[in-house]
Structure formats: structure tokens, C-alpha cells
SERO-4910 file (N, C-alpha, C, O; in steps of 0.05 Angstrom, whole numbers):
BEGIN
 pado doro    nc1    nc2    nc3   cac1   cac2   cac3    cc1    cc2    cc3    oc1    oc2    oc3
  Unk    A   1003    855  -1271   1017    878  -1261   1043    870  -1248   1040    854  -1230
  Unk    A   1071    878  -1254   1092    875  -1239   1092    886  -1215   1104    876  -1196
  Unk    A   1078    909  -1216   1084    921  -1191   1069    907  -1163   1054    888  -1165
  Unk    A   1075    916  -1146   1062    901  -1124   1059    920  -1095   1076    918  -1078
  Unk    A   1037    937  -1093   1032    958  -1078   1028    952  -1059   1020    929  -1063
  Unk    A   1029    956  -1027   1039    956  -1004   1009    947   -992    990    959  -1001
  Unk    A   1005    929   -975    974    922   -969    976    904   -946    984    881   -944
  Unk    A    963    927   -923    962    921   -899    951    899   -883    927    905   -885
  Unk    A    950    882   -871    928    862   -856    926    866   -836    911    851   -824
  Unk    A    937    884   -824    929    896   -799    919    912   -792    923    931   -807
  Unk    A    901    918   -770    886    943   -762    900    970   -764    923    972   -755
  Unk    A    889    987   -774    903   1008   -785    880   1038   -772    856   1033   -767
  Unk    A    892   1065   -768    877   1079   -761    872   1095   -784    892   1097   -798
  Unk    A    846   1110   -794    830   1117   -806    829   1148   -803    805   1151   -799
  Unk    A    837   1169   -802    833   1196   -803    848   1208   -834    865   1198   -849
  Unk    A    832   1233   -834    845   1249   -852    876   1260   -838    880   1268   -815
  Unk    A    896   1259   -861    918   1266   -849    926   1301   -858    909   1318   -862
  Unk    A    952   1304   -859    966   1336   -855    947   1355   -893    946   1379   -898
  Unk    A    936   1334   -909    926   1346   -940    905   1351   -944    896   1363   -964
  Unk    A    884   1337   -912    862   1324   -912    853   1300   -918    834   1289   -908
  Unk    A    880   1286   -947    867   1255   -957    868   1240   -928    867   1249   -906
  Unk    A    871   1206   -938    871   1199   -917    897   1177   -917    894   1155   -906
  Unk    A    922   1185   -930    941   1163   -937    941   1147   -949    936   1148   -973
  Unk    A    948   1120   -933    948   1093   -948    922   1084   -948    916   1069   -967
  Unk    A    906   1088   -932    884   1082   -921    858   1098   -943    834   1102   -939
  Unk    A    875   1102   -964    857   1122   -988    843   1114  -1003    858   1117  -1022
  Unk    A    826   1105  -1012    813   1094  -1043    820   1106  -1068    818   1096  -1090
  Unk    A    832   1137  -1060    824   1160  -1082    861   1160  -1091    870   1173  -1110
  Unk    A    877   1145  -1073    910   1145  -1071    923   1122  -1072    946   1121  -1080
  Unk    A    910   1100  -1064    917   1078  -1062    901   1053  -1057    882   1052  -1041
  Unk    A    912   1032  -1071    890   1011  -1082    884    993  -1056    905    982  -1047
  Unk    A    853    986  -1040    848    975  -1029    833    952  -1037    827    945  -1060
  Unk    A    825    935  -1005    812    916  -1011    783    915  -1033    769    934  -1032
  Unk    A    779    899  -1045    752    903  -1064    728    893  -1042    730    872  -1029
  Unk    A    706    910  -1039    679    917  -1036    654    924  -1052    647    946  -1060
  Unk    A    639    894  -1054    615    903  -1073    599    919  -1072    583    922  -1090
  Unk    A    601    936  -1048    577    956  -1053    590    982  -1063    576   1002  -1068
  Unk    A    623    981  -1067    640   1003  -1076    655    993  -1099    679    998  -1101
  Unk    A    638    973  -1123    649    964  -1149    661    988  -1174    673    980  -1195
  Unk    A    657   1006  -1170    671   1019  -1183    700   1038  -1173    714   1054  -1185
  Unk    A    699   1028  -1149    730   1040  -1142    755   1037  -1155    771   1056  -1159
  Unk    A    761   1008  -1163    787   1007  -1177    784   1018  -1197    804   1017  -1211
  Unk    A    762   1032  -1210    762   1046  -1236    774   1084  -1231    779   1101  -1247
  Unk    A    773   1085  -1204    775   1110  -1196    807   1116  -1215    821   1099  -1224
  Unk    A    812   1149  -1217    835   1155  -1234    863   1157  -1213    865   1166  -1190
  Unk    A    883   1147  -1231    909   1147  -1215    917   1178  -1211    902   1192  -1225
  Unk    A    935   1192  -1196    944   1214  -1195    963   1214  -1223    983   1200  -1224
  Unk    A    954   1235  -1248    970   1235  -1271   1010   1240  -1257   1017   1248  -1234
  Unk    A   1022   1235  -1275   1049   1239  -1274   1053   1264  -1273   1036   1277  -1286
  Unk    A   1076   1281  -1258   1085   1306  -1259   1079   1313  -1292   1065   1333  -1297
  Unk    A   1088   1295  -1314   1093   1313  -1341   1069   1315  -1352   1063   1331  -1370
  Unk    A   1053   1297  -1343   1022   1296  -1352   1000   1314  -1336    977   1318  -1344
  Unk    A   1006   1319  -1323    987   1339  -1300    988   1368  -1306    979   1384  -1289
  Unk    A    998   1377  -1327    998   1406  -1329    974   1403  -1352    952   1413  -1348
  Unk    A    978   1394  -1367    949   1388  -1391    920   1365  -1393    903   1361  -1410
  Unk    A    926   1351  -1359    904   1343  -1351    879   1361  -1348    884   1384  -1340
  Unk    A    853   1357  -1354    829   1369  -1343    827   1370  -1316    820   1390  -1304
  Unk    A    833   1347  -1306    818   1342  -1278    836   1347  -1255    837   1339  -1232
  Unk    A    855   1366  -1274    891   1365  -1246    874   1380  -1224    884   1375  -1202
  Unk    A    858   1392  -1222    849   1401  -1195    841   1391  -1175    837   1401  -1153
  Unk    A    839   1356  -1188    832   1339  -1171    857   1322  -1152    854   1303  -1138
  Unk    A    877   1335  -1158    903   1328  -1139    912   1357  -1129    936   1359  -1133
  Unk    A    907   1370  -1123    917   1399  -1120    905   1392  -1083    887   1381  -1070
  Unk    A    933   1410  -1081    925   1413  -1042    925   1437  -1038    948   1443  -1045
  Unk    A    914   1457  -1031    917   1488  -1023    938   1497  -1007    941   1488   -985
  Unk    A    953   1514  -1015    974   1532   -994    965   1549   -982    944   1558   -991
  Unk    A    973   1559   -963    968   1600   -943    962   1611   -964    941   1624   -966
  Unk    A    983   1607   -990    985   1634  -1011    957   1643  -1021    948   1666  -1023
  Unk    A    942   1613  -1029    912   1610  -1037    886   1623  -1021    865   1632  -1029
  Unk    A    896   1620   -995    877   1632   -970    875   1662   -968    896   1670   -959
  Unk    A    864   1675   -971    855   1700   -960    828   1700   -937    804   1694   -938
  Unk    A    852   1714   -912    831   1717   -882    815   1730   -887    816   1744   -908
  Unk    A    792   1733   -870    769   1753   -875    773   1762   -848    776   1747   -829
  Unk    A    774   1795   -848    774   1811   -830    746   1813   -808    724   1809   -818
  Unk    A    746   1818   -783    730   1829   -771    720   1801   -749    702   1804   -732
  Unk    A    733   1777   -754    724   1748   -735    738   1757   -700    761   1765   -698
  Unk    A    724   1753   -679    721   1751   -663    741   1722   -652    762   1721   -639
  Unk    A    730   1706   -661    745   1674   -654    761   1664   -664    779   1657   -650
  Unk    A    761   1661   -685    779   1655   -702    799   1665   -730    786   1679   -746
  Unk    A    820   1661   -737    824   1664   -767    804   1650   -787    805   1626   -792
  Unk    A    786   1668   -798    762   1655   -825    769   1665   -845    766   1690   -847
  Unk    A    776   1654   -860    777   1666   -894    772   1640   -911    767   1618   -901
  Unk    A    774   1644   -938    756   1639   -956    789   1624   -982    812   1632   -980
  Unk    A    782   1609   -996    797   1618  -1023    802   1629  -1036    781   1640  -1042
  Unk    A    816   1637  -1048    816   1663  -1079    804   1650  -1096    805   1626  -1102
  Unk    A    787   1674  -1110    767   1669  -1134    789   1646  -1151    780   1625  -1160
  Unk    A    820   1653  -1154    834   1646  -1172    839   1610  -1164    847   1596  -1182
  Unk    A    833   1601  -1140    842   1578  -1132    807   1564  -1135    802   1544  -1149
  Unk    A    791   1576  -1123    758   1567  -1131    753   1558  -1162    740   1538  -1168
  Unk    A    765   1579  -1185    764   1577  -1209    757   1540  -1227    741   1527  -1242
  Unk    A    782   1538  -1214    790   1507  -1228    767   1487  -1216    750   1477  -1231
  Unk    A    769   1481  -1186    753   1463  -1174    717   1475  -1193    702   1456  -1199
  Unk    A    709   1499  -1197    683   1496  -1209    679   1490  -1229    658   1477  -1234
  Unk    A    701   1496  -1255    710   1480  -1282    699   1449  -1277    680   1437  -1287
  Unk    A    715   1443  -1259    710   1411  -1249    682   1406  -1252    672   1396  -1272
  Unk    A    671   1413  -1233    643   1405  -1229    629   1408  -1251    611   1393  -1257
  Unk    A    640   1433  -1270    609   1429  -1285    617   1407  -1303    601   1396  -1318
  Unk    A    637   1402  -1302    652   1389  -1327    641   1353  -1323    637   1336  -1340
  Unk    A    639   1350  -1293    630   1329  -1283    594   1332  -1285    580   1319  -1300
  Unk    A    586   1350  -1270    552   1351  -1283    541   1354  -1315    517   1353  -1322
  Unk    A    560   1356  -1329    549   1357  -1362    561   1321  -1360    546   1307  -1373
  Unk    A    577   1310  -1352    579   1279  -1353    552   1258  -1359    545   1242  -1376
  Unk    A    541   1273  -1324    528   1246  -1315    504   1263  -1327    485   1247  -1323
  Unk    A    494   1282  -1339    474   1292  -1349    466   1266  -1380    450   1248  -1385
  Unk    A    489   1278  -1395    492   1258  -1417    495   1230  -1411    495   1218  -1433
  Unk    A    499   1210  -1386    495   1193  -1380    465   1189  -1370    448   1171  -1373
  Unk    A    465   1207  -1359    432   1204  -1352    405   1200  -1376    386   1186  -1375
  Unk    A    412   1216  -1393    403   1217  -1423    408   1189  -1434    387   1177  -1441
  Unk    A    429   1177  -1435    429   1154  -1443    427   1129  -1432    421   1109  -1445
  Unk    A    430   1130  -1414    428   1105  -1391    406   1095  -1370    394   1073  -1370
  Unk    A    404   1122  -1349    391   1126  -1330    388   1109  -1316    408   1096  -1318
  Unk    A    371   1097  -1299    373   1069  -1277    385   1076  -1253    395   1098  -1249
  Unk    A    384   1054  -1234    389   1072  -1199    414   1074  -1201    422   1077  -1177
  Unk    A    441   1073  -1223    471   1084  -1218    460   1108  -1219    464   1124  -1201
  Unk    A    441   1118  -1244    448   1148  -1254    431   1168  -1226    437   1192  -1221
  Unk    A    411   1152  -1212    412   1162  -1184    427   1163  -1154    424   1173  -1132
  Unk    A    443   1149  -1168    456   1149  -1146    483   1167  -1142    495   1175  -1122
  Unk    A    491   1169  -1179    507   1192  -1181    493   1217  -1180    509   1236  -1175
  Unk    A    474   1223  -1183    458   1246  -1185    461   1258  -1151    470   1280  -1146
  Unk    A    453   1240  -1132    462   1250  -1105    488   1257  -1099    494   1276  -1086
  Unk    A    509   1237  -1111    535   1247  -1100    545   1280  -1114    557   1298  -1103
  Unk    A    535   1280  -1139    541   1307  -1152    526   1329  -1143    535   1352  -1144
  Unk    A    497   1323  -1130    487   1346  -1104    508   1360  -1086    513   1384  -1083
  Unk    A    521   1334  -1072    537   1343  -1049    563   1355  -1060    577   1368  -1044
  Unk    A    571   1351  -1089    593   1358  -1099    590   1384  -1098    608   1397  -1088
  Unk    A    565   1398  -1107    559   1425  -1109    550   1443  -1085    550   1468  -1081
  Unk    A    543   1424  -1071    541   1444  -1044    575   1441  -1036    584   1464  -1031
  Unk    A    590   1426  -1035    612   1428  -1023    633   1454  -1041    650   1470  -1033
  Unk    A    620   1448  -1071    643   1475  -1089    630   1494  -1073    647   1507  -1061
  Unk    A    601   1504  -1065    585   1532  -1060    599   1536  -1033    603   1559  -1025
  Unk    A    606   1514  -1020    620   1523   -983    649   1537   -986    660   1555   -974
  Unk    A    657   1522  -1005    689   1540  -1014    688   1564  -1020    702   1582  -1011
  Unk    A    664   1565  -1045    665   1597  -1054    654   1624  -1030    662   1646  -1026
  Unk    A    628   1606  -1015    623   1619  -1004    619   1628   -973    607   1647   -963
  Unk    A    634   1607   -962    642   1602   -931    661   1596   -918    675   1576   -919
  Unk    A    661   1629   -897    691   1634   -886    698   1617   -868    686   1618   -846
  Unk    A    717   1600   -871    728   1574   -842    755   1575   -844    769   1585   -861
  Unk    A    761   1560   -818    791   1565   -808    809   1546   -840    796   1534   -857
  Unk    A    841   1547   -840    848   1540   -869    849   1508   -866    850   1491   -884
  Unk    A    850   1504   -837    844   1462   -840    816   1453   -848    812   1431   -858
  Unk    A    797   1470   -843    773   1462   -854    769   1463   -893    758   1448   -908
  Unk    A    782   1487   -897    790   1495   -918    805   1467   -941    798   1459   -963
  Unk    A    824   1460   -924    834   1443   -938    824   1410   -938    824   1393   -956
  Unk    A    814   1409   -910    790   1383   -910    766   1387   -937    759   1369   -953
  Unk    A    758   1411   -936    738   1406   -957    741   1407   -979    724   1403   -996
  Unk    A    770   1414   -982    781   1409  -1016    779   1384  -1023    771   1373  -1043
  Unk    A    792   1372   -994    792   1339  -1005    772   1325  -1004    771   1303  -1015
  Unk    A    756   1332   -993    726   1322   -996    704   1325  -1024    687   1309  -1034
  Unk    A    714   1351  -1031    711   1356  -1061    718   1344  -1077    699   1337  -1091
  Unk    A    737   1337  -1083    758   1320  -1104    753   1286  -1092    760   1266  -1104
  Unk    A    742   1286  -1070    734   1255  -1071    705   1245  -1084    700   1223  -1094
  Unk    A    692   1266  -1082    673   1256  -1090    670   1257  -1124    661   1239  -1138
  Unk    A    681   1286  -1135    690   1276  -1159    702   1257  -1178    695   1253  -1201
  Unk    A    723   1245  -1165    738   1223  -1170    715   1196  -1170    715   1176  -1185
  Unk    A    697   1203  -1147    671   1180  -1146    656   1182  -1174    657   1165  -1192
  Unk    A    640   1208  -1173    620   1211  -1194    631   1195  -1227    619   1180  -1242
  Unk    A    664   1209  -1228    675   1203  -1257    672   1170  -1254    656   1158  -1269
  Unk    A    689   1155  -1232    694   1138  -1238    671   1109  -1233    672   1085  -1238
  Unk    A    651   1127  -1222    623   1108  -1230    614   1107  -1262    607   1086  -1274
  Unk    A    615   1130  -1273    607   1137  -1302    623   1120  -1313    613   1101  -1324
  Unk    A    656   1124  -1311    676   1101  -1329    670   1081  -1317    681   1063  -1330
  Unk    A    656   1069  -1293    655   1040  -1291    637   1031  -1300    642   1007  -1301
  Unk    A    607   1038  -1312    587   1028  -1310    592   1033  -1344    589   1011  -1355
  Unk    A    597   1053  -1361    598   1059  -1394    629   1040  -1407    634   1036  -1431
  Unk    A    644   1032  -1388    665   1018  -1399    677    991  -1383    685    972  -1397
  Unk    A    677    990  -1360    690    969  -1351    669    945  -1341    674    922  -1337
  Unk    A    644    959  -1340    621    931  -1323    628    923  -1354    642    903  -1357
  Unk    A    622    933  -1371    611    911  -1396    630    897  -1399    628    873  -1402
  Unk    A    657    911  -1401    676    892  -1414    680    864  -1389    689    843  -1397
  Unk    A    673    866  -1359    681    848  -1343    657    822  -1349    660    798  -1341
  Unk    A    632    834  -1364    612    805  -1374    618    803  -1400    607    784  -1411
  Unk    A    629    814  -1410    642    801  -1438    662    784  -1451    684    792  -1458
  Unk    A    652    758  -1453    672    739  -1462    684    733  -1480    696    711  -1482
  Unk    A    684    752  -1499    680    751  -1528    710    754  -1543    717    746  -1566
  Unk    A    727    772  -1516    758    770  -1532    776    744  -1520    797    738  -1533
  Unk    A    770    730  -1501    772    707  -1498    797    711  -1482    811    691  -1481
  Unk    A    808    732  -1470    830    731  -1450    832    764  -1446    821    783  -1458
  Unk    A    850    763  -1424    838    784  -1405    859    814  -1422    877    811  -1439
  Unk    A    845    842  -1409    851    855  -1429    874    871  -1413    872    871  -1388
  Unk    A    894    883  -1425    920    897  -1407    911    917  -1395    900    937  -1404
  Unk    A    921    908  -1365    910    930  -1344    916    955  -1355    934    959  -1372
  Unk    A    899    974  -1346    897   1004  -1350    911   1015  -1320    902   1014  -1297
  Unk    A    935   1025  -1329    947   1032  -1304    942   1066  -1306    957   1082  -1295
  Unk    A    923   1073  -1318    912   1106  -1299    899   1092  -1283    896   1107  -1264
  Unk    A    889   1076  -1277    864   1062  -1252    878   1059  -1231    903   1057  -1234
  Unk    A    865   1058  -1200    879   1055  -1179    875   1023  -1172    891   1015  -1156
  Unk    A    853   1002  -1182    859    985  -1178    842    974  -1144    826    985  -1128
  Unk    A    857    948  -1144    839    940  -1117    855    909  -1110    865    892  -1125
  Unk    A    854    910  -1086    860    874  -1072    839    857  -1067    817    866  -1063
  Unk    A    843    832  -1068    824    816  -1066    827    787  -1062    845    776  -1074
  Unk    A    814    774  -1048    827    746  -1042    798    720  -1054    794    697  -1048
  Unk    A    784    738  -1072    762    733  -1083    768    725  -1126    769    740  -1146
  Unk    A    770    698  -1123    773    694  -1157    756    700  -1164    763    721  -1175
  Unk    A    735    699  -1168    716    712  -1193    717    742  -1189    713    754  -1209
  Unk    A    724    760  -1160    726    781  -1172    751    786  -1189    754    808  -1200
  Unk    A    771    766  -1190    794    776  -1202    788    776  -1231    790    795  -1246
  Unk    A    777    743  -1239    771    742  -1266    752    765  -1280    756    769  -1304
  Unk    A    733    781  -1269    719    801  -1272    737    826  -1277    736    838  -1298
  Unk    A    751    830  -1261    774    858  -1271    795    853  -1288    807    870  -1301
  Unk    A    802    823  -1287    818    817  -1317    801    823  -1338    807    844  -1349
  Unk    A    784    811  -1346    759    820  -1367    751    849  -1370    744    860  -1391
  Unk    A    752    864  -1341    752    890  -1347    781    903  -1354    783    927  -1357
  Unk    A    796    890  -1355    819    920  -1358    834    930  -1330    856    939  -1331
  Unk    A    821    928  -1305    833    940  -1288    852    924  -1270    849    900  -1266
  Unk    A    872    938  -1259    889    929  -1239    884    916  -1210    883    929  -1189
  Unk    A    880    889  -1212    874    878  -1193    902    858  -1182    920    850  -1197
  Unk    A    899    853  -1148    916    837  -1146    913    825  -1115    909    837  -1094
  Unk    A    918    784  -1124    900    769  -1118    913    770  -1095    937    773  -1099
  Unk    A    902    767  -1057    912    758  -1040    918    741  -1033    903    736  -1014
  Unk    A    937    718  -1036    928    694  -1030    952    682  -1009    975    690  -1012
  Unk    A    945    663   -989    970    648   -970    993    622   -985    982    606   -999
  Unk    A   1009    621   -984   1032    613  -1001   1017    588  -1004   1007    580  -1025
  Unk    A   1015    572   -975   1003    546   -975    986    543   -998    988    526  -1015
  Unk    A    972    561   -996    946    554  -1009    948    549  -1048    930    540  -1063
  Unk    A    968    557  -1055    994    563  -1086    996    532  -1091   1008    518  -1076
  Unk    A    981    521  -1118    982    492  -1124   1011    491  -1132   1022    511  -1140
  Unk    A   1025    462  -1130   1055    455  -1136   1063    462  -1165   1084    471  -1175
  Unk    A   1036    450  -1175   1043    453  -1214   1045    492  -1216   1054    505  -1235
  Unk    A   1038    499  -1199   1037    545  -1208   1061    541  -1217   1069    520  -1209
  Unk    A   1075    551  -1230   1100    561  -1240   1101    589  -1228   1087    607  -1238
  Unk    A   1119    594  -1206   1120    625  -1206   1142    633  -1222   1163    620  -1223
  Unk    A   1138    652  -1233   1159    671  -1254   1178    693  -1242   1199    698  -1255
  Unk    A   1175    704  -1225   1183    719  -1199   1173    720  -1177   1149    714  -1174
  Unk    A   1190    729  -1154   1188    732  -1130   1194    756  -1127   1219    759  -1127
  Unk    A   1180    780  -1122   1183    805  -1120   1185    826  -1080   1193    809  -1064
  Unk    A   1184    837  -1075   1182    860  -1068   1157    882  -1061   1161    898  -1079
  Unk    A   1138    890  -1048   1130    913  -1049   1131    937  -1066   1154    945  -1065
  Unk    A   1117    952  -1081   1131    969  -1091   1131    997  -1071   1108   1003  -1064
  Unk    A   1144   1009  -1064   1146   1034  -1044   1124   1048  -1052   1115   1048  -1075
  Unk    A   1113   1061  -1030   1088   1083  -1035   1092   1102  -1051   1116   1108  -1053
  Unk    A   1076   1118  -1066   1084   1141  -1078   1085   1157  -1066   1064   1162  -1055
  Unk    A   1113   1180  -1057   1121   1198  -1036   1097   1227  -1037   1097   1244  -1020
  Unk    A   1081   1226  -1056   1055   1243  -1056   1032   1234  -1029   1015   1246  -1017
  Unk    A   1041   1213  -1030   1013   1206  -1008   1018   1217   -976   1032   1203   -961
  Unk    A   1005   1240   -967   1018   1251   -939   1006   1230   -924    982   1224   -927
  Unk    A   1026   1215   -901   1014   1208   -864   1027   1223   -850   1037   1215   -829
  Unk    A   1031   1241   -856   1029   1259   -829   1012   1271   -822    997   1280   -839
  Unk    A   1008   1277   -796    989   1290   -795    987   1322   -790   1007   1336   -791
  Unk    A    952   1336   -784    963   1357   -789    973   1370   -761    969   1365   -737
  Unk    A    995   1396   -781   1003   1408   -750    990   1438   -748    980   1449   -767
  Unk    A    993   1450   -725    986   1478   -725   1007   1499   -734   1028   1490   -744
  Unk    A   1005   1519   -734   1021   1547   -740   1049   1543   -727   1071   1548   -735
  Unk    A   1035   1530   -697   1066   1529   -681   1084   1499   -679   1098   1490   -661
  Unk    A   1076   1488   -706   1084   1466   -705   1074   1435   -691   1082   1412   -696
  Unk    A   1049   1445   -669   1039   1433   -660   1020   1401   -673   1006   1406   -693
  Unk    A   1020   1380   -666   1004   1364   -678    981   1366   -670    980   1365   -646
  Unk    A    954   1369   -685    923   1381   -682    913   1351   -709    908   1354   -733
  Unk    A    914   1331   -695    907   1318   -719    876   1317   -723    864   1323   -703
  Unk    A    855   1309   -753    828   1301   -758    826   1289   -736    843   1286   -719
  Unk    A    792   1275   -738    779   1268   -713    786   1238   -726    784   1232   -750
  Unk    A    796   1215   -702    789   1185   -712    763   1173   -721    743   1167   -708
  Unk    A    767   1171   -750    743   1152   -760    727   1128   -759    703   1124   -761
  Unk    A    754   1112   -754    755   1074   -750    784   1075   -743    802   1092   -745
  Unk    A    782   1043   -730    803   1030   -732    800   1000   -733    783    990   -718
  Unk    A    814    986   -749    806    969   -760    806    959   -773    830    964   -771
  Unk    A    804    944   -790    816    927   -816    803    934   -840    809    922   -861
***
């Protein structure tokens, strides 16, 4: 990979920001450290390109909600409660089923404790589409649970593509050198060689941490690069109120 994506070593704070995602600090936006009990993350899907996102399936899975989308529900005592428009709900349920006829047909063919374990996350997928369609909350909750939706989607798919295409190719030795990263993938860091040689073999975008010292004399480096700048899609701001006010999510972690 030329590029070289921005990756923190310092304690960093953890909340959903002004979209609901959660920034840099994203799995679902930007490529983190690799974690075995979360091996299918770097397989998760990149945000398609402006020219490619109008004839994507899954563009609902980058979509952030506006006011325009919100309709209040009359008659609340406490608060402004309203709901989505049927017309903004539409897409996100496309999604789902589109993702439950997936892991159905994976389940049919595969089954084993992934295909249970996606089977739970696609529970919560569906109770979370039924809270949209059918439960009135203020429009930050609204938009937290969009993104909560679309994360777990992004999960379900990208367990299915990791386990039907990339585990096999990362135990397969058979093309005898590693295969060109798939840059729809978001990829992952790592200061772990065998996991690197593993995502070379799979296809995905990996990239190795390592301290200069530690760089044998004979390496030939070929360039000396740069960071590549974040993609200006990823919101840290946080969110604000009506009157401009900052009302940020609740802190999650902080931490490395």
C-alpha cells in the first residue's frame, strides 16, 4: 500500500461524535490496530467514492440523517420525539433484508459458531431497524442509532466476506506470493508479522508498525513517505445543540 493512514500511539478519547460514528477512533472509517477476537475487521467495506455511491447497494450504510428526514411527533410533554420518514427508513430495511438473505445462505452452507455468532449480531440489527421505524426519540438518538445500524451491518457483511473469502485465501499457500491489496477494505495496523503475512495472503490492507531501530541494514527502503491526510468525511466534532451548544455522547474509554 503507498498510502500510509494516520495511526495514533497515544491515548485517545472514545465517544461517538457530531454523525454518531466515532472518528478516527472508527473501525467502520478508519483502519485500526489488529485484534484477534475482531479478525474480520480489516475486511470491513471502505466508504465507496462519491461516483460510486449512487449505484452502490449498501450506500445506506454511509448515509447520516438531516432535520429534513425527521418528522416530530406531536403531543410530547418533554421533549421534541419524532421518528424518520417512511422514505428515509426505506433504504436502511432494503439493507437488512439484503444482509439476512446473506447469512441465511451462509448458514445453509457453512454454519459453525461464525454463522452463530452472526446470527446474533443480525438480531440486534433488526431490533435496531424496528426502533427507527417504530420509536419516537429526540433526533441525536435518532442519528446515534443510525450509526449503530450501519455498524453492525458493516459487521455482519464483513464477517461473511471474511470467513467465505479472505480466511481461506490467508491459509493458502498455493499462489506463492501475496495477493494485491483490495483497497474497498478498511484494513488494519499491526506490529505482529505473522499477522501481516496472513493479510498479505489474504488480499487485505495491512500495515506493519514497526521502530526504525528495529529495520535490518540490508532493508532497502524504496521511500520515505508522509501520512496520508484523513478522509474529510470522517466527523470529530462533536455534537452540538440547536443553539449551537456542545452536548457531546457519553465517554466510552480512554486509552490506547
Amino acid at each position: 500500500m503507498r498510502s500510509v493512514p494516520l495511526c495514533y500511539f497515544d491515548p485517545q478519547v472514545l465517544r461517538a461524535r457530531a454523525d454518531g460514528r466515532f472518528g478516527l477512533e472508527d473501525c467502520w472509517q478508519h483502519p485500526q490496530m489488529w485484534v484477534d477476537k475482531y479478525s474480520w475487521a480489516p475486511a470491513i467495506m471502505q466508504k465507496p467514492s462519491t461516483a460510486d455511491m449512487a449505484e452502490h447497494p449498501f450506500r445506506a450504510l454511509w448515509w447520516t440523517p438531516k432535520t429534513a428526514d425527521y418528522i416530530i411527533m406531536q403531543g410530547s410533554v418533554f421533549a421534541d420525539f419524532g421518528k424518520l420518514s417512511q422514505d428515509a427508513v426505506r433504504p436502511l430495511k432494503g439493507v437488512q433484508h439484503i444482509v439476512s438473505e446473506r447469512l441465511r445462505n451462509y448458514e445453509e452452507q457453512q454454519g459453525g459458531s461464525a454463522a452463530r455468532t452472526m446470527r446474533f449480531f443480525e438480531a440486534s440489527l433488526r431490533s435496531t431497524c424496528t426502533r427507527l421505524h417504530d420509536c419516537p426519540m429526540t433526533f441525536r438518538d435518532v442519528v446515534a442509532q443510525v450509526a449503530e445500524y450501519q455498524r453492525i451491518a458493516l459487521d455482519i457483511l464483513a464477517m461473511i466476506d471474511y470467513m467465505e473469502i479472505f480466511h481461506h485465501r490467508s491459509i493458502d499457500q498455493s499462489l506463492g506470493h501475496a495477493r494485491p491489496a483490495d483497497r474497498t477494505r478498511i484494513g488494519c495496523f499491526t506490529s505482529n508479522l505473522e499477522v501481516v503475512e496472513r493479510l498479505f495472503l489474504a488480499g487485505l490492507p495491512v500495515w506493519l508498525i514497526r521502530h526504525d531501530y528495529s529495520i535490518p541494514p540490508t532493508i532497502k527502503i524504496q521511500i520515505i513517505t508522509v501520512y496520508t491526510p484523513p478522509s474529510q468525511d470522517i466527523v470529530v466534532a462533536d455534537w452540538q445543540d440547536s443553539n449551537g451548544q456542545n452536548r457531546p455522547f457519553r465517554l466510552l474509554h480512554f486509552g490506547t
